[in-house]
Jmol script that loads the backbone (N, CA, C; Angstrom):
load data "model"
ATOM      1  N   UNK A   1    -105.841  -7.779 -80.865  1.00  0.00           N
ATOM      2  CA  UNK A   1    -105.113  -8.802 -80.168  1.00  0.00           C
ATOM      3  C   UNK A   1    -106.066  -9.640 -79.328  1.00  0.00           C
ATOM      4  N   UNK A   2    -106.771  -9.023 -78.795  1.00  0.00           N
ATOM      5  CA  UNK A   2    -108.036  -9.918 -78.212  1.00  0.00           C
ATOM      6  C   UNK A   2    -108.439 -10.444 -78.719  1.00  0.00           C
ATOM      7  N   UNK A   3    -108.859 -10.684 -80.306  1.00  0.00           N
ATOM      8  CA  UNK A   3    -109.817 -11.090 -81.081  1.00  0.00           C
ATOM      9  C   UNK A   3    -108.936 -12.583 -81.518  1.00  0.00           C
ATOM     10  N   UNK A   4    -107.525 -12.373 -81.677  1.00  0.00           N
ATOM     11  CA  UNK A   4    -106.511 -13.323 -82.025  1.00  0.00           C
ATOM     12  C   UNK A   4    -106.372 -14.307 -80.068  1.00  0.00           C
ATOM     13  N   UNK A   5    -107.289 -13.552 -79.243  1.00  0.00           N
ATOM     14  CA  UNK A   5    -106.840 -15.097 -77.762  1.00  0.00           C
ATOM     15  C   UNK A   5    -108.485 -15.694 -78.087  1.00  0.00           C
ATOM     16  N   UNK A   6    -109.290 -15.488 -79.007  1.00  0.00           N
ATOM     17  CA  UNK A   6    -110.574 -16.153 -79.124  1.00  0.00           C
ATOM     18  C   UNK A   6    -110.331 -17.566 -80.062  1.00  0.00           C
ATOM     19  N   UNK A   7    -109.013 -17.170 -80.490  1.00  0.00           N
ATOM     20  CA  UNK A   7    -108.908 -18.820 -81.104  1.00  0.00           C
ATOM     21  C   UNK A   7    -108.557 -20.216 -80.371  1.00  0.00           C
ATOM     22  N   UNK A   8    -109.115 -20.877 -81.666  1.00  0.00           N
ATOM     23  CA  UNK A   8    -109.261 -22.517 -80.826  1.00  0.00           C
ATOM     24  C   UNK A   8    -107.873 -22.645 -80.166  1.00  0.00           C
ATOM     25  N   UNK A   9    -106.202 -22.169 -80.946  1.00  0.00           N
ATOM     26  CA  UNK A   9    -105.115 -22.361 -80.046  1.00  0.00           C
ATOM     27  C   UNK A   9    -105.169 -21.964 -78.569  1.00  0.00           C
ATOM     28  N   UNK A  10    -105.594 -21.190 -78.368  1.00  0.00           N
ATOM     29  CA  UNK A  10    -105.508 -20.478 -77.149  1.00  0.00           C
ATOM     30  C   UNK A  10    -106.799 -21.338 -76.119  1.00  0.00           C
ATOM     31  N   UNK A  11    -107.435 -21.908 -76.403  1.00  0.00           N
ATOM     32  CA  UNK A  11    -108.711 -22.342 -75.828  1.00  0.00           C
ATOM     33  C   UNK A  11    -108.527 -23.239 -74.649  1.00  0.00           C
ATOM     34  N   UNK A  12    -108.608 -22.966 -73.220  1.00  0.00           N
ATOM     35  CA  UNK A  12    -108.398 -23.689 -71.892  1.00  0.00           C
ATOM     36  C   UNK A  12    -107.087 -23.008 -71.155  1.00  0.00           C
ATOM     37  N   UNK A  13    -106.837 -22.262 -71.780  1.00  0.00           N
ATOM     38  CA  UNK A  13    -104.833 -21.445 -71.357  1.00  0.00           C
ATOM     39  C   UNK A  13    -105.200 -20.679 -70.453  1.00  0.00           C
ATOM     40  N   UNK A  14    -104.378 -20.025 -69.308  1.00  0.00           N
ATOM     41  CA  UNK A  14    -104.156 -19.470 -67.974  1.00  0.00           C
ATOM     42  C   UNK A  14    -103.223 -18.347 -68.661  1.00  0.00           C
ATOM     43  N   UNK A  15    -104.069 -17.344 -68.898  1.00  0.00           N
ATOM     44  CA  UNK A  15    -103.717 -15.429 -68.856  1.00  0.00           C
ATOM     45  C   UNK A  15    -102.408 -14.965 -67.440  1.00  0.00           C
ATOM     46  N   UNK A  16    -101.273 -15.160 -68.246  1.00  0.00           N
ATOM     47  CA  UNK A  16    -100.124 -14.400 -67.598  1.00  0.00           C
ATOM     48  C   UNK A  16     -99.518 -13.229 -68.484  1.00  0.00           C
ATOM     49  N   UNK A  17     -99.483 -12.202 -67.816  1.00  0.00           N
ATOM     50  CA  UNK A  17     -99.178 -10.818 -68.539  1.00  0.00           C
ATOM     51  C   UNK A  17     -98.294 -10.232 -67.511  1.00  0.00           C
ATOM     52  N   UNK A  18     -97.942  -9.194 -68.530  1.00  0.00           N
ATOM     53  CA  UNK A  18     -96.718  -8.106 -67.880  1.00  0.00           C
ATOM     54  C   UNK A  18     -97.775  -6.300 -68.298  1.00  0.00           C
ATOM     55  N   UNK A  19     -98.622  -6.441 -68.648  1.00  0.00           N
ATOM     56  CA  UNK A  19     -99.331  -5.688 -68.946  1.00  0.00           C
ATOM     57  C   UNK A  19    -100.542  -5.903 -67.939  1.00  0.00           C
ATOM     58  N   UNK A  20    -101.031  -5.464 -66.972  1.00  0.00           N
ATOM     59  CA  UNK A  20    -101.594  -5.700 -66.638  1.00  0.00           C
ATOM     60  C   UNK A  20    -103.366  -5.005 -66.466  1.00  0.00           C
ATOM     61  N   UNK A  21    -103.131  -3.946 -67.024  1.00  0.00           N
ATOM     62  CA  UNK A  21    -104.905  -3.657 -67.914  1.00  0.00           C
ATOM     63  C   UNK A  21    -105.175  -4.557 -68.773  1.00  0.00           C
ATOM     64  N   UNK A  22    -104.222  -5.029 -69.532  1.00  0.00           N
ATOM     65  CA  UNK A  22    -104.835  -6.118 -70.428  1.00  0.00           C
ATOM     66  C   UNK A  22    -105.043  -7.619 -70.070  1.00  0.00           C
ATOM     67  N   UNK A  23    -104.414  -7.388 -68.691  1.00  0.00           N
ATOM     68  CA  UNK A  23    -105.074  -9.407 -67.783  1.00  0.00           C
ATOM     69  C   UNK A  23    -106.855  -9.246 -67.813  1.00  0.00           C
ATOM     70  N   UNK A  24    -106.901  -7.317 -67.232  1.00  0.00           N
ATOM     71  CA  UNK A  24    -108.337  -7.471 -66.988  1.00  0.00           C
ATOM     72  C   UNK A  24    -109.237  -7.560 -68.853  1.00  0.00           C
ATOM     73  N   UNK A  25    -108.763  -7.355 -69.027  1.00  0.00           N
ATOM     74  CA  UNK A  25    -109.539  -7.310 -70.595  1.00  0.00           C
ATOM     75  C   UNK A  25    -109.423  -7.927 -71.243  1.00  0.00           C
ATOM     76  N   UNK A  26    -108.771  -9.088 -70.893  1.00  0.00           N
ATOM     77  CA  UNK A  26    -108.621 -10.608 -71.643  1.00  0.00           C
ATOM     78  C   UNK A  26    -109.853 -11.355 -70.573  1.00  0.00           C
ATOM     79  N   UNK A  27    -109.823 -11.001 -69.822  1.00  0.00           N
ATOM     80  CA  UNK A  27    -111.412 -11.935 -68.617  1.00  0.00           C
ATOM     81  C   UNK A  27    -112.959 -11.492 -69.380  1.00  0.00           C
ATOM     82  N   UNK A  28    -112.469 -10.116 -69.547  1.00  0.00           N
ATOM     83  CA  UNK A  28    -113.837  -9.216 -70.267  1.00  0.00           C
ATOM     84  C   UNK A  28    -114.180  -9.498 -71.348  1.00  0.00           C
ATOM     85  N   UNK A  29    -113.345 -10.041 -72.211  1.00  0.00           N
ATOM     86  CA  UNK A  29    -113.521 -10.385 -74.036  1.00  0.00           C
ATOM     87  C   UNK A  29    -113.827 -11.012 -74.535  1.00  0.00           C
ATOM     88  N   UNK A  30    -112.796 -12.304 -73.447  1.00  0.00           N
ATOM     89  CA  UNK A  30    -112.751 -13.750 -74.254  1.00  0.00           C
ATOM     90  C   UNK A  30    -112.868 -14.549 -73.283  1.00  0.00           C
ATOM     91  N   UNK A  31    -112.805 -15.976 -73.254  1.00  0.00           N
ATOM     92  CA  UNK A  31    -113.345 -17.155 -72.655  1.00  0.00           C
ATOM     93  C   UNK A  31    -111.981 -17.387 -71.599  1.00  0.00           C
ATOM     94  N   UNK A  32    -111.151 -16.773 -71.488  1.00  0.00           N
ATOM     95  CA  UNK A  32    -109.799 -17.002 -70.875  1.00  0.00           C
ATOM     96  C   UNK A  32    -109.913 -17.003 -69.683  1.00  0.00           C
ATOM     97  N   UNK A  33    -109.185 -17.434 -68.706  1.00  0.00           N
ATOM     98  CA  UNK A  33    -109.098 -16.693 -67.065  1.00  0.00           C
ATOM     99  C   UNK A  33    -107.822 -16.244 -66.967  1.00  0.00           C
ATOM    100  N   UNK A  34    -107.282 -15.491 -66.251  1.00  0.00           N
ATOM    101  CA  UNK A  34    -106.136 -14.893 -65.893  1.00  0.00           C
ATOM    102  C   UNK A  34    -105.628 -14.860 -64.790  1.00  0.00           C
ATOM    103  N   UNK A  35    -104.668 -14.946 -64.302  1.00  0.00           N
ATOM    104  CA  UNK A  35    -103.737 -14.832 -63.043  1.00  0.00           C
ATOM    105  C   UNK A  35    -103.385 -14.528 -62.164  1.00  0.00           C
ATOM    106  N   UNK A  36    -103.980 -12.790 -62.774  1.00  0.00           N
ATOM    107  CA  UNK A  36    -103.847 -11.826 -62.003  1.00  0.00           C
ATOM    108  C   UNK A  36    -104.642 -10.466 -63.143  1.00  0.00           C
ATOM    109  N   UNK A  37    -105.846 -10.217 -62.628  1.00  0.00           N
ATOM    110  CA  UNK A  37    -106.901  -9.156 -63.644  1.00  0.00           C
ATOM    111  C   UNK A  37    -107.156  -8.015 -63.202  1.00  0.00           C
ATOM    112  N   UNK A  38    -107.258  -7.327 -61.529  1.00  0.00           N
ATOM    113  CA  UNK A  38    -107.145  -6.628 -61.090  1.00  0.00           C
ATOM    114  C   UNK A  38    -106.783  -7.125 -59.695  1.00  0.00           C
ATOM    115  N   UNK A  39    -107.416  -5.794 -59.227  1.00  0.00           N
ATOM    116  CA  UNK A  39    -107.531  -5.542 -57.241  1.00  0.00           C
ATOM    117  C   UNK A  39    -108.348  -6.187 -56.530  1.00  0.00           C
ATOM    118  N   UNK A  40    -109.573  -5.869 -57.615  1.00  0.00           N
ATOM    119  CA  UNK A  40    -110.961  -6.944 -57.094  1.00  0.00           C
ATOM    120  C   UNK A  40    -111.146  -7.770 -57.468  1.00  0.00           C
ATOM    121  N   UNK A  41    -110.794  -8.378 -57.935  1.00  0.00           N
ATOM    122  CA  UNK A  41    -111.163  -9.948 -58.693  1.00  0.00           C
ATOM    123  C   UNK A  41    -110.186 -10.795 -58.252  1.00  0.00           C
ATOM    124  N   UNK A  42    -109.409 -10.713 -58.050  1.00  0.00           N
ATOM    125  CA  UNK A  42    -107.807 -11.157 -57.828  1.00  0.00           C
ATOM    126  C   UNK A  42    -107.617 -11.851 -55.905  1.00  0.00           C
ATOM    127  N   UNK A  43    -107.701 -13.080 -55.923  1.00  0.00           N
ATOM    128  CA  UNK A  43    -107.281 -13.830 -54.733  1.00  0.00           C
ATOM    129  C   UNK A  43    -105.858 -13.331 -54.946  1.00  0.00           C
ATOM    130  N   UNK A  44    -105.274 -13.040 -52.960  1.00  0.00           N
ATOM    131  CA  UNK A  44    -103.645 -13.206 -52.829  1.00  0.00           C
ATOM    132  C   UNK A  44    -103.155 -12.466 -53.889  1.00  0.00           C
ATOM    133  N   UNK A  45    -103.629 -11.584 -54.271  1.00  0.00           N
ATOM    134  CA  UNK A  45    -103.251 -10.301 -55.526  1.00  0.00           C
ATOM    135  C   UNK A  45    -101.595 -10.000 -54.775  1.00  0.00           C
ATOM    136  N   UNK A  46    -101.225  -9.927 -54.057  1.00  0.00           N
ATOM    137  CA  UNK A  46     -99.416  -9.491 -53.587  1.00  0.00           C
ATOM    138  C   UNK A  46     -98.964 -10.679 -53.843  1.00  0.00           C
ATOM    139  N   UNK A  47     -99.503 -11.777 -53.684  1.00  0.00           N
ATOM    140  CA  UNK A  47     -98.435 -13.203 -53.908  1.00  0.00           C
ATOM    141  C   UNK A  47     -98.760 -12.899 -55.446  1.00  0.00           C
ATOM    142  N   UNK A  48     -99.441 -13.358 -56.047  1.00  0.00           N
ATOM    143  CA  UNK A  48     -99.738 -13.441 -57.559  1.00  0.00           C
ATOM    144  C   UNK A  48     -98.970 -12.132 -58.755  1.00  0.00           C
ATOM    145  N   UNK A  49     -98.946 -11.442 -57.904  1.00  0.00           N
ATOM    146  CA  UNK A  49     -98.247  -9.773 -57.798  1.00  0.00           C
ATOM    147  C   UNK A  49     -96.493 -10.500 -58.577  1.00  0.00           C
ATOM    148  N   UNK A  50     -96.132 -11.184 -57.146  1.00  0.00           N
ATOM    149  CA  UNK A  50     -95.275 -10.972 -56.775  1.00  0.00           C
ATOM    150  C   UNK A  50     -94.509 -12.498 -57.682  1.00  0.00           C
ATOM    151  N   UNK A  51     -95.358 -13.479 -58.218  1.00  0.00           N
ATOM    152  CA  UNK A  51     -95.288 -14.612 -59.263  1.00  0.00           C
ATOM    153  C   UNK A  51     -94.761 -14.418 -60.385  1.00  0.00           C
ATOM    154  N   UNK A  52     -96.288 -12.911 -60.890  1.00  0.00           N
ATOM    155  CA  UNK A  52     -95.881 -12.343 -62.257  1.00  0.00           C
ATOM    156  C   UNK A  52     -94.473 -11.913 -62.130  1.00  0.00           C
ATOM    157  N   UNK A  53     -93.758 -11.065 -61.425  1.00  0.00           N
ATOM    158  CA  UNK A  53     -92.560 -10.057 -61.779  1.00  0.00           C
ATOM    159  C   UNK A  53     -91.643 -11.323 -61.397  1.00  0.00           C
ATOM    160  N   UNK A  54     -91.655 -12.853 -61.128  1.00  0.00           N
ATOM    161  CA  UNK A  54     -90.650 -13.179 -60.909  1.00  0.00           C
ATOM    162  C   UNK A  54     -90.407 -14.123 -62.297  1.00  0.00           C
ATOM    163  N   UNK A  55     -91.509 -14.411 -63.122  1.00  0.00           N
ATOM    164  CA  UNK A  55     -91.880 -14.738 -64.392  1.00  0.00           C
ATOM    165  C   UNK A  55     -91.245 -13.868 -65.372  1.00  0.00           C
ATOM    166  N   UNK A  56     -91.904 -12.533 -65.483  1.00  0.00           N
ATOM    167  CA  UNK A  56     -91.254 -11.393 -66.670  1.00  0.00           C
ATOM    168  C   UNK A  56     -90.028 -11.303 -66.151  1.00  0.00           C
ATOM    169  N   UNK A  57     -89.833 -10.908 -64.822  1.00  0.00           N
ATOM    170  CA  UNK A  57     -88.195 -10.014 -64.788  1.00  0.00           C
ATOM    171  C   UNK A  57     -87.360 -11.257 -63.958  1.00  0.00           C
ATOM    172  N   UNK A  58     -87.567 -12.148 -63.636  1.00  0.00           N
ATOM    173  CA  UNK A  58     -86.309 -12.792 -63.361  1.00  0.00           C
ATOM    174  C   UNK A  58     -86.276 -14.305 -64.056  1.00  0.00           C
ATOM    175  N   UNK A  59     -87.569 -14.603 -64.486  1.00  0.00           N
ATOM    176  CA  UNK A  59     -87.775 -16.187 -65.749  1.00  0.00           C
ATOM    177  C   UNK A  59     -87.614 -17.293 -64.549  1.00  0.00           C
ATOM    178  N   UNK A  60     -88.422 -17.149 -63.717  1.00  0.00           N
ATOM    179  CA  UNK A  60     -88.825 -17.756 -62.942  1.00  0.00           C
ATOM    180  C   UNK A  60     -90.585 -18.404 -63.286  1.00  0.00           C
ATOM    181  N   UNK A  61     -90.561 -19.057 -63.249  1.00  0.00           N
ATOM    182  CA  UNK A  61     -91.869 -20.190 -63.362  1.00  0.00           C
ATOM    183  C   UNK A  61     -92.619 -20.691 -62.165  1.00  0.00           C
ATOM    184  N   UNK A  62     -94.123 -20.903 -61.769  1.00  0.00           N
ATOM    185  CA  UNK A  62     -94.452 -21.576 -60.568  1.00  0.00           C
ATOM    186  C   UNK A  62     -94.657 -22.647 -60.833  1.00  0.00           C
ATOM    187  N   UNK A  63     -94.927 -23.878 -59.787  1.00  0.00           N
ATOM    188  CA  UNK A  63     -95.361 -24.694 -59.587  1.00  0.00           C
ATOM    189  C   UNK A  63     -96.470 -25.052 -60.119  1.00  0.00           C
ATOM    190  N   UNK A  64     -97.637 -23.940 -59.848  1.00  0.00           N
ATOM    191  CA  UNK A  64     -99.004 -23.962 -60.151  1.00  0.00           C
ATOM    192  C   UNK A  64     -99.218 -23.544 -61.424  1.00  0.00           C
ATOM    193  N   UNK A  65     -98.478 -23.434 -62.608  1.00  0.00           N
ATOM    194  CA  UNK A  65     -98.389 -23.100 -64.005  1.00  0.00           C
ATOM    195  C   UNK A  65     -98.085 -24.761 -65.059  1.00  0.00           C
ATOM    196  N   UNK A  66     -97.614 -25.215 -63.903  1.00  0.00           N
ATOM    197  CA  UNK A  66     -96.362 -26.587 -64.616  1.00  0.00           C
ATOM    198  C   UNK A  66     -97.392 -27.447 -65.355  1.00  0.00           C
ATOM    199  N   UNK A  67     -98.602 -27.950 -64.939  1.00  0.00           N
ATOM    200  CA  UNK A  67     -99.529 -29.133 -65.539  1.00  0.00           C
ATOM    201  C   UNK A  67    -101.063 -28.147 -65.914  1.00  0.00           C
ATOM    202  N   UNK A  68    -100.510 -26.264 -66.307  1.00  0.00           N
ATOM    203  CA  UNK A  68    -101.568 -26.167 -67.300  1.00  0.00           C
ATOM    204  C   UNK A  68    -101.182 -25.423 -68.188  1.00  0.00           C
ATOM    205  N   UNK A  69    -101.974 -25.298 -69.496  1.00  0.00           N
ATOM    206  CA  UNK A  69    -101.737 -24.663 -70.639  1.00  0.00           C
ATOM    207  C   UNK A  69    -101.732 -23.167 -70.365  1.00  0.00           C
ATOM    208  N   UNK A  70     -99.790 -22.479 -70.836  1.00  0.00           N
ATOM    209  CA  UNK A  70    -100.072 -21.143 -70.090  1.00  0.00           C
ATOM    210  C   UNK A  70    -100.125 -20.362 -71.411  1.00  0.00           C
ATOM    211  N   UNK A  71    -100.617 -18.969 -71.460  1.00  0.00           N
ATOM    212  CA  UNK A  71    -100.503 -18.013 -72.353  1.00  0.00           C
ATOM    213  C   UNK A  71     -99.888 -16.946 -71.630  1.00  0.00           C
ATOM    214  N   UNK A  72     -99.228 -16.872 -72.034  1.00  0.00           N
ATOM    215  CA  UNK A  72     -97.689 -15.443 -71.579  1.00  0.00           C
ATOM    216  C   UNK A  72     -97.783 -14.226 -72.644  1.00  0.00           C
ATOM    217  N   UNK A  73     -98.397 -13.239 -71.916  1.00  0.00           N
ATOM    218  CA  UNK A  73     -98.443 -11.878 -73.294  1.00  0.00           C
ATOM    219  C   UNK A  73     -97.710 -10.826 -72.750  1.00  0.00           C
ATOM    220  N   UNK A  74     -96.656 -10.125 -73.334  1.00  0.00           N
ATOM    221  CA  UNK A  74     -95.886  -9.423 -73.482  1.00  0.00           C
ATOM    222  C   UNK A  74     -95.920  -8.392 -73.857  1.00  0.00           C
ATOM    223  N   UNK A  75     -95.870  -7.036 -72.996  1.00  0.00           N
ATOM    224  CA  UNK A  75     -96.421  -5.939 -73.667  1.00  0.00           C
ATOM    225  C   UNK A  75     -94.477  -5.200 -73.903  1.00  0.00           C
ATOM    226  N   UNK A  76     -94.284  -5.415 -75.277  1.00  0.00           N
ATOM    227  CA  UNK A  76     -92.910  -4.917 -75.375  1.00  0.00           C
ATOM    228  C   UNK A  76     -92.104  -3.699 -74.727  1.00  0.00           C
ATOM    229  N   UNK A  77     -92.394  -2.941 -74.899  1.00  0.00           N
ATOM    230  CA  UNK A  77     -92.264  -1.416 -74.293  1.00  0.00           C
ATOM    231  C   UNK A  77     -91.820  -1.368 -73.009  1.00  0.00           C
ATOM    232  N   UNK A  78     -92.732  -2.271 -72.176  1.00  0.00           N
ATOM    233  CA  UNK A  78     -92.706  -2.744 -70.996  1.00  0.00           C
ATOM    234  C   UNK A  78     -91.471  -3.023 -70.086  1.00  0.00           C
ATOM    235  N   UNK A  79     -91.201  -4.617 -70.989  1.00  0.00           N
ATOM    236  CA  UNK A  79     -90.010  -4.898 -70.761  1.00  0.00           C
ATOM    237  C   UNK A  79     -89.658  -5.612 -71.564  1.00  0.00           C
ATOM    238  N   UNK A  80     -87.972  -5.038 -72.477  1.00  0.00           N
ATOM    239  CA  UNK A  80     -87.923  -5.726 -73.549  1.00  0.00           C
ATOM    240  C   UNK A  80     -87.246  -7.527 -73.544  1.00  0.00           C
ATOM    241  N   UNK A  81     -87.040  -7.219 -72.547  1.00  0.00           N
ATOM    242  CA  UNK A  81     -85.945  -8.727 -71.942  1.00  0.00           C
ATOM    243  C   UNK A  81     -87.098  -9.999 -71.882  1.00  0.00           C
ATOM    244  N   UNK A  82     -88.205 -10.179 -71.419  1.00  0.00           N
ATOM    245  CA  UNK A  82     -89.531 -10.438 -70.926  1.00  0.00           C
ATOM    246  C   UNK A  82     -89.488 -11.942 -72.066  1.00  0.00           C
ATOM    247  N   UNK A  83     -89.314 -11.845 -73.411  1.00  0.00           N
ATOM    248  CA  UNK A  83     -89.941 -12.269 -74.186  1.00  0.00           C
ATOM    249  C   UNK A  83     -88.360 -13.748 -74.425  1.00  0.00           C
ATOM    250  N   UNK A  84     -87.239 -13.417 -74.316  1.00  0.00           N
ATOM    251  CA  UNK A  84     -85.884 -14.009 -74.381  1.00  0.00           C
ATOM    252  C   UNK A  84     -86.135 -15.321 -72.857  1.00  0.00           C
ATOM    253  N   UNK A  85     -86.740 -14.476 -71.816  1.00  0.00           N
ATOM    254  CA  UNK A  85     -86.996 -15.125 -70.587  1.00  0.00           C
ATOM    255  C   UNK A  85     -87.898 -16.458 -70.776  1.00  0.00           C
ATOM    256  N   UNK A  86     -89.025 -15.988 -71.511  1.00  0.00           N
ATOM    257  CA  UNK A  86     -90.078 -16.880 -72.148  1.00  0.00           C
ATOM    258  C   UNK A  86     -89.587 -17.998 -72.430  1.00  0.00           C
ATOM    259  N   UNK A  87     -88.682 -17.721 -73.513  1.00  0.00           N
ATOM    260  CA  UNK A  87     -88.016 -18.960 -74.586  1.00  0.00           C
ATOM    261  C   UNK A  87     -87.394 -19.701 -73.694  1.00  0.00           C
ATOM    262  N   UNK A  88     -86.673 -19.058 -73.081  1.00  0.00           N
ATOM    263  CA  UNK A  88     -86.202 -20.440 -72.500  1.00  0.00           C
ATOM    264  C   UNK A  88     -86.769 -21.162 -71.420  1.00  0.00           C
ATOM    265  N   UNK A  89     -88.113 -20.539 -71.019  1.00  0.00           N
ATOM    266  CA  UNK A  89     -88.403 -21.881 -70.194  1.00  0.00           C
ATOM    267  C   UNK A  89     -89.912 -22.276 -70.680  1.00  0.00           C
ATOM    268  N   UNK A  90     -89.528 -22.545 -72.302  1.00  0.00           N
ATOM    269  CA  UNK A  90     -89.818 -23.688 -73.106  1.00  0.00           C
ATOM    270  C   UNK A  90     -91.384 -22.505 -73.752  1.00  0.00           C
ATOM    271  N   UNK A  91     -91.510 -21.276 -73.587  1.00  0.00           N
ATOM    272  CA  UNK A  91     -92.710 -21.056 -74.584  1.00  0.00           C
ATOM    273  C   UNK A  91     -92.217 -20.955 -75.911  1.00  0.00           C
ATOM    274  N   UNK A  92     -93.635 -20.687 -76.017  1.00  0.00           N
ATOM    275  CA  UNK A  92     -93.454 -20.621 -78.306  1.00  0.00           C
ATOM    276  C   UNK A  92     -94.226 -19.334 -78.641  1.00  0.00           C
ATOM    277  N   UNK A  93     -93.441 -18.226 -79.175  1.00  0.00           N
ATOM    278  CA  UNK A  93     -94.292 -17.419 -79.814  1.00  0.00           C
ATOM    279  C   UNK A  93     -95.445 -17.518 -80.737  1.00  0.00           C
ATOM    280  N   UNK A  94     -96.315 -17.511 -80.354  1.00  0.00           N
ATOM    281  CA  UNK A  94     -97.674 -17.973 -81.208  1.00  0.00           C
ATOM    282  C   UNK A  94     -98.465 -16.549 -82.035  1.00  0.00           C
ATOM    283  N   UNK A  95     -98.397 -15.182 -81.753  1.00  0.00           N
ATOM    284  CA  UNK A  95     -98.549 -14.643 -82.306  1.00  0.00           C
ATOM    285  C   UNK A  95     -98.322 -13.183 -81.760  1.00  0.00           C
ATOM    286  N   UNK A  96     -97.841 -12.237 -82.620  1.00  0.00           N
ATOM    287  CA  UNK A  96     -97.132 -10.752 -82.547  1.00  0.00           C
ATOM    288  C   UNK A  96     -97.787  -9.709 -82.915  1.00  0.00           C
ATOM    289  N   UNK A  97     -98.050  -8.743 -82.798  1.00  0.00           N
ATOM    290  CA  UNK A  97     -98.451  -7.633 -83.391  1.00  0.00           C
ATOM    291  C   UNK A  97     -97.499  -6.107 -82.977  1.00  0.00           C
ATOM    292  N   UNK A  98     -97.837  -4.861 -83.288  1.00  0.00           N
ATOM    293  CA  UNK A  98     -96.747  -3.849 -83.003  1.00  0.00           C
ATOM    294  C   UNK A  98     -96.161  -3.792 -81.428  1.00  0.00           C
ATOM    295  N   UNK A  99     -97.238  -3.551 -80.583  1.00  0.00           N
ATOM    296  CA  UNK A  99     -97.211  -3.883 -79.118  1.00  0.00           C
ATOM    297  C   UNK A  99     -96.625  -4.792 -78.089  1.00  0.00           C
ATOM    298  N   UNK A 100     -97.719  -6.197 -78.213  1.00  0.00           N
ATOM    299  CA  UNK A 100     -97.661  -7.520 -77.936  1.00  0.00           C
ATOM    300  C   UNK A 100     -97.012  -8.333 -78.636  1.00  0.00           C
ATOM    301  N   UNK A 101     -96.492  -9.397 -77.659  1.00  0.00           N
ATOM    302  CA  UNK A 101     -96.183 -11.036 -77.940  1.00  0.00           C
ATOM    303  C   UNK A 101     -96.543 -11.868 -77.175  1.00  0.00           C
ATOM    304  N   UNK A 102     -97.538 -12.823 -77.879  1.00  0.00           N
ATOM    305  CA  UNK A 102     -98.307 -13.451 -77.038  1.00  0.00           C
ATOM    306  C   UNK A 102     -97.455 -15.080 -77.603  1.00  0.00           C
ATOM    307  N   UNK A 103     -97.168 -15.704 -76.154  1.00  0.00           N
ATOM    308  CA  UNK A 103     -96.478 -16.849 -75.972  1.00  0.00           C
ATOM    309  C   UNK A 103     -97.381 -17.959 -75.362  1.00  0.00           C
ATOM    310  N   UNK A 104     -97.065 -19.033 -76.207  1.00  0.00           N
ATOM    311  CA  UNK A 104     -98.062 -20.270 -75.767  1.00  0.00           C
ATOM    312  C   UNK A 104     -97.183 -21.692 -75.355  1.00  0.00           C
ATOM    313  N   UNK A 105     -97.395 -22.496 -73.776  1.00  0.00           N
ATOM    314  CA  UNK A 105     -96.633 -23.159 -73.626  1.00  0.00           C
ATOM    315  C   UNK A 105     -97.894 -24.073 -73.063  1.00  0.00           C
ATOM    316  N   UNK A 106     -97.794 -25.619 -73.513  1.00  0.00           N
ATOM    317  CA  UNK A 106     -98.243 -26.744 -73.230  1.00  0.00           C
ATOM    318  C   UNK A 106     -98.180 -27.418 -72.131  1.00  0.00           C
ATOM    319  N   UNK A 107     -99.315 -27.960 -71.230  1.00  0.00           N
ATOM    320  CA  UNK A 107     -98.817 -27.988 -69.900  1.00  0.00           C
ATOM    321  C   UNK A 107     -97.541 -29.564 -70.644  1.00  0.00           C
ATOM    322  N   UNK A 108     -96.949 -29.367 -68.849  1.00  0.00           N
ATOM    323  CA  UNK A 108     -95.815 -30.540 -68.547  1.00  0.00           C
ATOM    324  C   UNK A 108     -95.695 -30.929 -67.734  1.00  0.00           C
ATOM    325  N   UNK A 109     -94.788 -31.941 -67.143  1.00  0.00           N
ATOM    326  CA  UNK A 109     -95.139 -32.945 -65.927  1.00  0.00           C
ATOM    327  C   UNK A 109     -93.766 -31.811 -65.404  1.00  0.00           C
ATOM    328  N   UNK A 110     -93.674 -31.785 -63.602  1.00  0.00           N
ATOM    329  CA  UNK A 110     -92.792 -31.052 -62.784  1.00  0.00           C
ATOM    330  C   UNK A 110     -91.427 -31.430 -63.359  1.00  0.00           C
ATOM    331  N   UNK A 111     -91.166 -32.844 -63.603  1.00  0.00           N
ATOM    332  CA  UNK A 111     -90.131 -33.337 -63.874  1.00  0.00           C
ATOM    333  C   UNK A 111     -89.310 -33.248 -65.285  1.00  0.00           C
ATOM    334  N   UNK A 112     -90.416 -32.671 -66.517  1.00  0.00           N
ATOM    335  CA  UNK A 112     -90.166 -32.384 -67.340  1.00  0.00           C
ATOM    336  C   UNK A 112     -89.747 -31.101 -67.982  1.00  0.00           C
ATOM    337  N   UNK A 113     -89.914 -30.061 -66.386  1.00  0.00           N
ATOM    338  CA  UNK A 113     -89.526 -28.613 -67.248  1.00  0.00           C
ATOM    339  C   UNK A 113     -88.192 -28.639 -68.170  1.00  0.00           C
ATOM    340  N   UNK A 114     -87.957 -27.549 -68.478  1.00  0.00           N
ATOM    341  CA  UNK A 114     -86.575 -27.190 -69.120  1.00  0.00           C
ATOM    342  C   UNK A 114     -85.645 -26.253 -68.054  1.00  0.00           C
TER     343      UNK A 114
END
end "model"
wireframe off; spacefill off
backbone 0.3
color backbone group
């Protein structure tokens, strides 16, 4: 799955996960940055904390996501609801495997969300 965020689709996108060993190992792999990667790396890690779970579990979106290219990966198991949340505020499943679903959304102007 790492080897599939080294493609040109994915290239300039902002690492949001519900998995969060794999925020840090998407920084380690590939050319990506992420959101939230650990304890130490991680500015305001409780706000950013607290972004992610309002993203996966309540499909809430920030501000600071709106005008860049996001990648949303989904560790199923996790939480199965996570991925329904996605869709509707406008990602595109871009690619799946047994585990993961990794979702790709284009930045947009504030005024244009869904």
């Amino acid at each position: 799955m790492l080897r599939q965020l080294n493609d040109e689709v994915f290239a300039g996108g902002l690492v949001v996960s519900n998995a969060r060993p794999l925020s840090h190992e998407v920084i380690v792999y590939t050319p990506l940055r992420a959101w939230y990667s650990d304890m130490w790396y991680t500015p305001y890690q409780e706000e950013r904390l607290a972004e992610l779970d309002a993203l996966f579990q309540d499909g809430r979106d920030i501000g600071d996501w709106c005008c860049r290219k996001m990648i949303a990966i989904t560790e199923r198991q996790k939480d199965r609801e996570a991925s329904g949340k996605l869709l509707t505020l406008g990602y595109k499943l871009a690619y799946e495997n047994i585990d993961y679903d990794i979702f790709l959304r284009p930045p947009h102007s504030r005024s244009a969300r869904p």
